[in-house]
C-alpha positions in Angstrom: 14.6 11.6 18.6 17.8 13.4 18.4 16.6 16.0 16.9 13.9 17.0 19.8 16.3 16.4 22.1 18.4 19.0 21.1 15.9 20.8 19.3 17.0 25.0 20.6 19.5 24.5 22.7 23.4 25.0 22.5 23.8 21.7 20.5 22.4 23.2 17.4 24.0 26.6 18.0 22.5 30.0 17.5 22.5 33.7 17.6 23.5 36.3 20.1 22.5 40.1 20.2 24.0 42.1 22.5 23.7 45.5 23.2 26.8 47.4 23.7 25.2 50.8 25.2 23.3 48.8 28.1 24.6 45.3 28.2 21.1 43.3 27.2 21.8 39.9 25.9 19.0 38.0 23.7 20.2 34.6 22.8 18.5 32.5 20.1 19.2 29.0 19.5 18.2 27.4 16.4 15.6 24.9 15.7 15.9 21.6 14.4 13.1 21.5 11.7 11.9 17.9 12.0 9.1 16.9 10.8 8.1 14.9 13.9 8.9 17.9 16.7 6.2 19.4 18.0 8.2 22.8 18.9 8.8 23.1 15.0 5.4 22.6 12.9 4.3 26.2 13.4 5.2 28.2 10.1 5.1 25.2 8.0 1.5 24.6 8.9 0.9 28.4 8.2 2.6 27.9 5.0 0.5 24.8 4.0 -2.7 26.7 5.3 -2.2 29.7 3.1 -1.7 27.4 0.2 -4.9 25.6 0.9 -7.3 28.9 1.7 -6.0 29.7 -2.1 -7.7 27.0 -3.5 -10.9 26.9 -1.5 -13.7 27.2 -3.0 -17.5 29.1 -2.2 -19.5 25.6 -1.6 -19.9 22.9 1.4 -17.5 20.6 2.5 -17.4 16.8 3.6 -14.7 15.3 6.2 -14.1 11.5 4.8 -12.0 9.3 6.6 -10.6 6.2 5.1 -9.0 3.4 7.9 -7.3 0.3 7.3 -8.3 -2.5 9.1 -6.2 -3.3 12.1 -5.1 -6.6 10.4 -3.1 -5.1 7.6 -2.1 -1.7 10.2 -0.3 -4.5 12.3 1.7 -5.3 9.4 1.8 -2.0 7.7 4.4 -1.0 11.4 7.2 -2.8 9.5 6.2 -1.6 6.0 5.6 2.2 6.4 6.7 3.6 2.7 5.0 0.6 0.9 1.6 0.7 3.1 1.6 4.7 3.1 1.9 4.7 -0.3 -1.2 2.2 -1.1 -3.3 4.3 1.1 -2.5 7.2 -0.2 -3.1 6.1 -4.3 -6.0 3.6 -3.5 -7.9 6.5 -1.4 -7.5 9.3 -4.3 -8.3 6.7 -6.7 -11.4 5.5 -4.9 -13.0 9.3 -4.4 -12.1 10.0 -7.7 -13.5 7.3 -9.6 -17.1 7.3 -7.7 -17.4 11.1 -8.2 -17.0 10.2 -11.8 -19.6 7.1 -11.8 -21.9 8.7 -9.6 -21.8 12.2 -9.9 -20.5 12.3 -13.5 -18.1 14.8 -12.2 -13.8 15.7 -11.9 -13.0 16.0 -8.1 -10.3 17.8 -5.6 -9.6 17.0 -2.7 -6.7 17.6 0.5 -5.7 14.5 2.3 -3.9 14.5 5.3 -2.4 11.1 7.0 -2.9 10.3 10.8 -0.9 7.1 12.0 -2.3 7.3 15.4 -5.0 7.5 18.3 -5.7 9.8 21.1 -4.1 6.7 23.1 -1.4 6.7 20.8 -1.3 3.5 19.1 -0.6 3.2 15.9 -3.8 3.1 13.6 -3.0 4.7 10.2 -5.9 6.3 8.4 -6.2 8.8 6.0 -8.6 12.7 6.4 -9.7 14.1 3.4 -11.8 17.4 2.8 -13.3 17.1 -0.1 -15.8 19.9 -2.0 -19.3 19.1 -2.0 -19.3 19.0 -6.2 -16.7 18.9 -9.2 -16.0 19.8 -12.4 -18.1 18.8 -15.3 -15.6 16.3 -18.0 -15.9 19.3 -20.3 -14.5 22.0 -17.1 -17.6 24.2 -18.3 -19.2 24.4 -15.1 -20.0 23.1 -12.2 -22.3 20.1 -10.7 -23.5 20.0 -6.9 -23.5 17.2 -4.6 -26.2 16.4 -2.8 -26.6 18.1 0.3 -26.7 15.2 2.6 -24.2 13.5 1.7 -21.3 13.6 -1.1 -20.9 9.6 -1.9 -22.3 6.5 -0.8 -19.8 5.2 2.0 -20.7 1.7 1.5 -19.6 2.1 -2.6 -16.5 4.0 -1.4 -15.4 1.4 1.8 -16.4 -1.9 -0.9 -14.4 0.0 -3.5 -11.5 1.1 -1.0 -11.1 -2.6 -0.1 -10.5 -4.0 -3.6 -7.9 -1.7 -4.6 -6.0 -1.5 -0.9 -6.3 -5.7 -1.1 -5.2 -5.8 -5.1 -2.3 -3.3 -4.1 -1.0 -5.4 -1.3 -1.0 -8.3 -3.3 1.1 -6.5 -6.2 3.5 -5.1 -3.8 4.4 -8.7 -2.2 4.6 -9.9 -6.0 7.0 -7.3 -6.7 9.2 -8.1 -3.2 8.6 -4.9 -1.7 7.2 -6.4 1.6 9.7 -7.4 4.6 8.3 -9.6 7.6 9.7 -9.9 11.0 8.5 -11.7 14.1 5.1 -12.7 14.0 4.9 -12.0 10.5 7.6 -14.2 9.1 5.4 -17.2 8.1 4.0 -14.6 5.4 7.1 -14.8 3.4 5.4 -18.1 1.9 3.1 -16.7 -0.9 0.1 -19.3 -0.3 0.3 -17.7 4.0 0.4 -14.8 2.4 -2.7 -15.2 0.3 -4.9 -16.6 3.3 -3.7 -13.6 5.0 -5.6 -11.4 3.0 -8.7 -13.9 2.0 -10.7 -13.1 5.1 -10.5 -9.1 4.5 -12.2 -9.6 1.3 -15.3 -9.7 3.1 -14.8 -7.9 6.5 -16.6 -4.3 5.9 -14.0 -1.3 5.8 -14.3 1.6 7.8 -14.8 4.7 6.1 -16.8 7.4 7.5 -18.0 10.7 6.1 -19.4 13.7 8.4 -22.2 16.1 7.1 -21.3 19.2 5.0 -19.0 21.6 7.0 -21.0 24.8 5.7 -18.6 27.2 3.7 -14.8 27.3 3.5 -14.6 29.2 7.2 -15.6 25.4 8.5 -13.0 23.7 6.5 -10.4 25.6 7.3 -11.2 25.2 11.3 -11.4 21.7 10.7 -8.7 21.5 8.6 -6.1 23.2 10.9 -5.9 20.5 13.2 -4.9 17.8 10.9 -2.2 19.3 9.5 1.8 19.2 10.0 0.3 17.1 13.8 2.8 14.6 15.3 1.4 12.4 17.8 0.7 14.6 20.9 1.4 17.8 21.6 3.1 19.5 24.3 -0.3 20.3 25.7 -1.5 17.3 26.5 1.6 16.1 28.4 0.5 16.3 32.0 3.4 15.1 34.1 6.6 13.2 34.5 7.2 11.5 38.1 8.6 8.3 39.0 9.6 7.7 35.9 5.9 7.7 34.6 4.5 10.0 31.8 1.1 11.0 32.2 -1.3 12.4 29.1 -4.4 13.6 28.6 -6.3 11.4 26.0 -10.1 11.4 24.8 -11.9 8.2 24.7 -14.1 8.5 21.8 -16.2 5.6 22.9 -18.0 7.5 25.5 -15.9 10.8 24.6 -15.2 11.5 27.7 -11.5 13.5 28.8 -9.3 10.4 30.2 -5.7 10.4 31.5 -3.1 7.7 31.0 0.0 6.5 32.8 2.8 4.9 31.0 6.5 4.3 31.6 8.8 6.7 30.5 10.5 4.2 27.6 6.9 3.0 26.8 5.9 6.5 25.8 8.7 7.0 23.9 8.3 4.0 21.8 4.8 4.8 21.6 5.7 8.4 20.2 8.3 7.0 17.7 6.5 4.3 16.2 4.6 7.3 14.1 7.5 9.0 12.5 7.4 8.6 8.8 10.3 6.4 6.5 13.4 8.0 6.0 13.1 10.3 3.1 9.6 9.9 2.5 6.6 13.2 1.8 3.8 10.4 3.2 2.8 13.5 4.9 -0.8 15.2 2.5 -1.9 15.3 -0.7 -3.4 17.4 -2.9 -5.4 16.4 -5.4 -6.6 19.4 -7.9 -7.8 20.3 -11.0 -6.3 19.4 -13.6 -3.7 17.1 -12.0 -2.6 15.8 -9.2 0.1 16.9 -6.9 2.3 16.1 -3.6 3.6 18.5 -1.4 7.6 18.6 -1.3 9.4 16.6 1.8 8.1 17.8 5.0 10.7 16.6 6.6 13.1 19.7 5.5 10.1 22.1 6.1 11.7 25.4 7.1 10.1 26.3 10.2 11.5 27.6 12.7 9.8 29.9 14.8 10.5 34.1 14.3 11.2 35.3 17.9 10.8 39.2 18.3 14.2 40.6 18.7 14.4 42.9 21.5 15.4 46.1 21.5 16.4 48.5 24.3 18.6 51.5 22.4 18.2 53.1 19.0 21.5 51.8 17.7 20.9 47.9 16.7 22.4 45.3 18.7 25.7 43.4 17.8 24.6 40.0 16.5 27.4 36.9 17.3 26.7 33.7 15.4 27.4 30.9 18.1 28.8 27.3 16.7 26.9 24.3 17.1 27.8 23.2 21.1 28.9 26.4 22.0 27.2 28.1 25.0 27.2 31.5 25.3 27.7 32.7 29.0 27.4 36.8 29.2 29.0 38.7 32.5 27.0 39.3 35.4 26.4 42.7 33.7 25.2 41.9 30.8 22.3 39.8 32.0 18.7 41.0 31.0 
């Protein structure tokens, strides 16, 4: 939160140019390159995007979404890095292992995570984009999906549930869990257990959309999943009385809504999706022949490139400022 808050301004520091023939002063302050601001995601997501639109491919493409069930999201809140981490293995290991059973092919894939709604609550689910084929075993050519539809949803939700449930119950064996406040009863292993028995038969949400149509699609699509914190600027309406006001769509009868909340209750429902400390739970790639993450988003460098104005041929003196320090040019020297 610190880091927005003094995200270009004189906390950070910056640079000044300054013309010495006719007095113009251009002040730049520098950027704090979190993750989580939504002044800062610009270049990276260019960045990722050009790495993606390399690796596209000349066929259709399916939107999957995988979403855990709002039992285990409620505890997932106080177990980001562990729960992140299961969703993110059991959901490449359940589209890969289909494509091979079903389609007797080697799949890729991007997946991006989302830890919220329009409304903001938290509600962690992963997007994927997946090709509408793969790789024959042998990587000799080819083999095409069906056109409708890539893989049996019900196969991939029944299959999605065994793994996300056997993974949960590994990471409490290993200790990796902590439980707070409603949750602390689950520190007994036999709570723990009945915990989990009734979503061994509750059917998991995932949903698949129809092909996108070529890599133009995918890309559209793509682009507004990527490097997304919760809201951006453009939906914030107001701030009066104390009250924030957004605009949220309500996908139930998707119609454009707007919703009031106090000040501290839209802060806490804006920080309750930034990521572990030190954790890349951000996308994955998965691609042939292996399987790779992206490095830490976090430490992304992307701060915006502002035009540097110039008003003389001669360039304009540059002064670096120190963090804090604010610069205050003469009444002449004002643009």
């Amino acid at each position: 939160m610190q880091a927005i808050e003094t995200c270009r301004t004189p906390v950070l520091g910056g640079t000044v140019e300054w013309c010495d023939h006719c007095q113009f002063t251009h002040i730049r302050y520098r950027s704090c390159r979190n993750r989580h601001c939504p002044k800062c995601q610009g270049i990276a997501r260019e960045h990722w995007l050009q790495d993606r639109r390399a690796e596209l491919l000349p066929t259709e493409y399916f939107h999957v979404v995988f979403t855990l069930p709002a039992a285990i999201a409620a505890l997932a809140f106080y177990n980001k890095a562990v729960v992140y981490r299961i969703l993110f293995h059991c959901t490449a290991q359940t589209l890969l292992t289909t494509a091979a059973e079903r389609l007797g092919v080697e799949l890729g894939f991007f997946g991006v995570l989302h830890s919220w709604g329009q409304n903001l609550h938290f509600h962690p689910h992963l997007h994927c984009v997946v090709p509408g084929g793969g790789l024959a075993p042998d990587h000799q050519r080819w083999i095409a999906a069906p056109r409708k539809f890539l893989l049996p949803v019900k196969v991939l939700s029944r299959r999605f549930r065994k793994l996300v449930l056997k993974a949960l119950a590994q990471a409490y064996a290993d200790g990796a869990w902590q439980f707070f406040g409603e949750f602390e009863p689950l520190r007994d292993a036999v709570a723990f257990a009945q915990f989990l028995a009734p979503l061994q038969h509750q059917d998991w949400v995932v949903y698949a959309k129809p092909p996108f149509g070529g890599p133009a699609h995918v890309l559209d699509d793509l682009g507004r999943y990527t490097h997304r914190v919760a809201i951006s600027n453009q939906r914030l309406i107001a701030l009066q009385d104390s009250q924030v006001s957004f605009a949220w769509t309500d996908y139930r009868d998707s119609l454009q809504k707007v919703m009031t909340v106090p000040a501290e209750e839209f802060i806490r429902l804006f920080l309750q999706h930034s990521l572990p400390t030190g954790s890349n739970a951000f996308a994955i790639t998965v691609s042939w022949p292996t399987a790779t993450v992206p490095p830490d988003s976090n430490s992304a460098g992307n701060s915006w490139p502002l035009p540097i104005r110039t008003c003389c041929p001669d360039p304009p003196t540059t002064l670096t400022l120190a963090h804090g320090y604010v610069f205050a040019p003469s009444a002449a020297s004002a643009p």
